[in-house]
N, C-alpha and C positions, 0 to 999 in steps of 0.2 A: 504494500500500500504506500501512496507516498500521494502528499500534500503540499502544492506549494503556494507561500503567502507572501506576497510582493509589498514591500515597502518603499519609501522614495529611497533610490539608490541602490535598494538591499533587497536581496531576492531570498529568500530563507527557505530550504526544503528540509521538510520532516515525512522522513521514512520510516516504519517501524515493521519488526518481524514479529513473531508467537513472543520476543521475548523481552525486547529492547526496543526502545523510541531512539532515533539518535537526529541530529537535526545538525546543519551545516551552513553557513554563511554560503552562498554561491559568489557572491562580492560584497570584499571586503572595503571599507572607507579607510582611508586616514585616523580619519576623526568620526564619529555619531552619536548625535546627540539623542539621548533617552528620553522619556518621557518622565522617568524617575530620580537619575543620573544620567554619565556617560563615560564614556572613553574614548583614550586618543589609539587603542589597538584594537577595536573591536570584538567583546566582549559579545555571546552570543547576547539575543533579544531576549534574556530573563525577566527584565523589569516589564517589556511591553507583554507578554505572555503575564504576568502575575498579575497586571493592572487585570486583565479578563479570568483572572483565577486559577490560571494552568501558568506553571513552569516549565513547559511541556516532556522531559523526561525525568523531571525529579521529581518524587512521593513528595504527595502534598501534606504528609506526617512531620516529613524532613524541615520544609520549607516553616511550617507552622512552628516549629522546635525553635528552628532560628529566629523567627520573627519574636519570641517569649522571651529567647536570649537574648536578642538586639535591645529588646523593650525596657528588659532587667538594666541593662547597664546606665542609662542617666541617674540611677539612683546614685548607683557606686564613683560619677563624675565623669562617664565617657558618655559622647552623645553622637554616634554613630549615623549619619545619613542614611546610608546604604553600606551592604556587605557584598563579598564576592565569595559564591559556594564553586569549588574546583575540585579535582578529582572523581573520584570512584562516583559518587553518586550524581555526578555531571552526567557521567563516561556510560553510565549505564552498568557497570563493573560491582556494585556495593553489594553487599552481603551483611550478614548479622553482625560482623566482627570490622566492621568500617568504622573509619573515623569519619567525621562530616570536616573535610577539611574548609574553613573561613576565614575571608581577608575582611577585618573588621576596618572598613575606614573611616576616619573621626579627626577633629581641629587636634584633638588632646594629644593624637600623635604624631603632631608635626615637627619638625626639628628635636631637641635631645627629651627622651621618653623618662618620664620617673619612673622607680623604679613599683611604685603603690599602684600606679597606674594600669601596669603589666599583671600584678597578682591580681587585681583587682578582675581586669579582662577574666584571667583562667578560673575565681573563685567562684564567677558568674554562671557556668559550664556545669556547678553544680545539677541544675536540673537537667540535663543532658550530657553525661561524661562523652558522649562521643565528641562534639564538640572540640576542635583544635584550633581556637584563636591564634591568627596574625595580625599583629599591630599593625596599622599603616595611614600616614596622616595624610589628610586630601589634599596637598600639592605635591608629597612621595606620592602618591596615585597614578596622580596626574604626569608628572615631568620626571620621575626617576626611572633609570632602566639599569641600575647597579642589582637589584636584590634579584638572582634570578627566581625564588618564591612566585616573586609579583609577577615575571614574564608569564608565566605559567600557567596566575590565575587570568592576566589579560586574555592571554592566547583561547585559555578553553571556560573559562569562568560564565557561572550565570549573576548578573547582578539580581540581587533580594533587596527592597528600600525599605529600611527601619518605619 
């Protein structure tokens, strides 16, 4: 089966078999801008797919965990706009024993990170041990291409908006 949903610029097909949904930029921007965030590397359409309720291959178990954990954190002093979920449950690949790996990004981590600010991120994970926070502050987001973590969530990441 295979689906394709045409955006300005961006042509997105989503194919799925008996087991797996997996979905592909067909063209890539530069730059595009979300509806929720965006990116300068082209992060698949997570944010546009969640505004209509579908992430399209990730459990929407998943997606709800994160948005609890994203929620949880202004208490503890991070105030994360949007997150980026990459890996296995991007990939289609996750099993019982996955981590939900997430690039949490927020002001709080921009330039030198405290060190409360970091425990604070991981103590939040309580209600979700799967849960693997990466700090990342939204101009690293945006302009850094040192950490290769972040290439990784650009290249395959779904954005989730806080």
């Amino acid at each position: 089966m295979s689906l394709e949903i045409a955006f300005p610029s961006v042509d997105l097909v989503v194919a799925s078999d008996s087991n797996c949904c997996y979905a592909m930029i067909a063209y890539w921007m530069h730059s595009l801008t979300l509806e929720a965030g965006f990116t300068r590397f082209g992060c698949r359409l997570g944010t546009d797919f969640e505004s209509r309720g579908n992430v399209g291959m990730v459990e929407q178990a998943v997606v709800e965990s994160i948005k609890r954990y994203l929620a949880s954190l202004p208490a503890l002093g991070i105030h994360p706009r949007r997150a980026v979920l990459f890996g296995s449950y991007v990939q289609g690949r996750a099993d019982e024993y996955s981590d939900i790996e997430l690039v949490v990004i927020a002001p709080e981590f921009d330039g030198s990170r405290e060190i409360s600010l970091i425990k604070a991120l991981w103590r939040a994970t309580a209600g979700d041990s799967r849960i693997e926070p990466i700090p990342c502050g939204e101009q690293e987001w945006e302009t850094d291409e040192g950490r290769p973590i972040l290439e990784i969530a650009r290249r395959e990441g779904v954005i989730i908006a806080a």
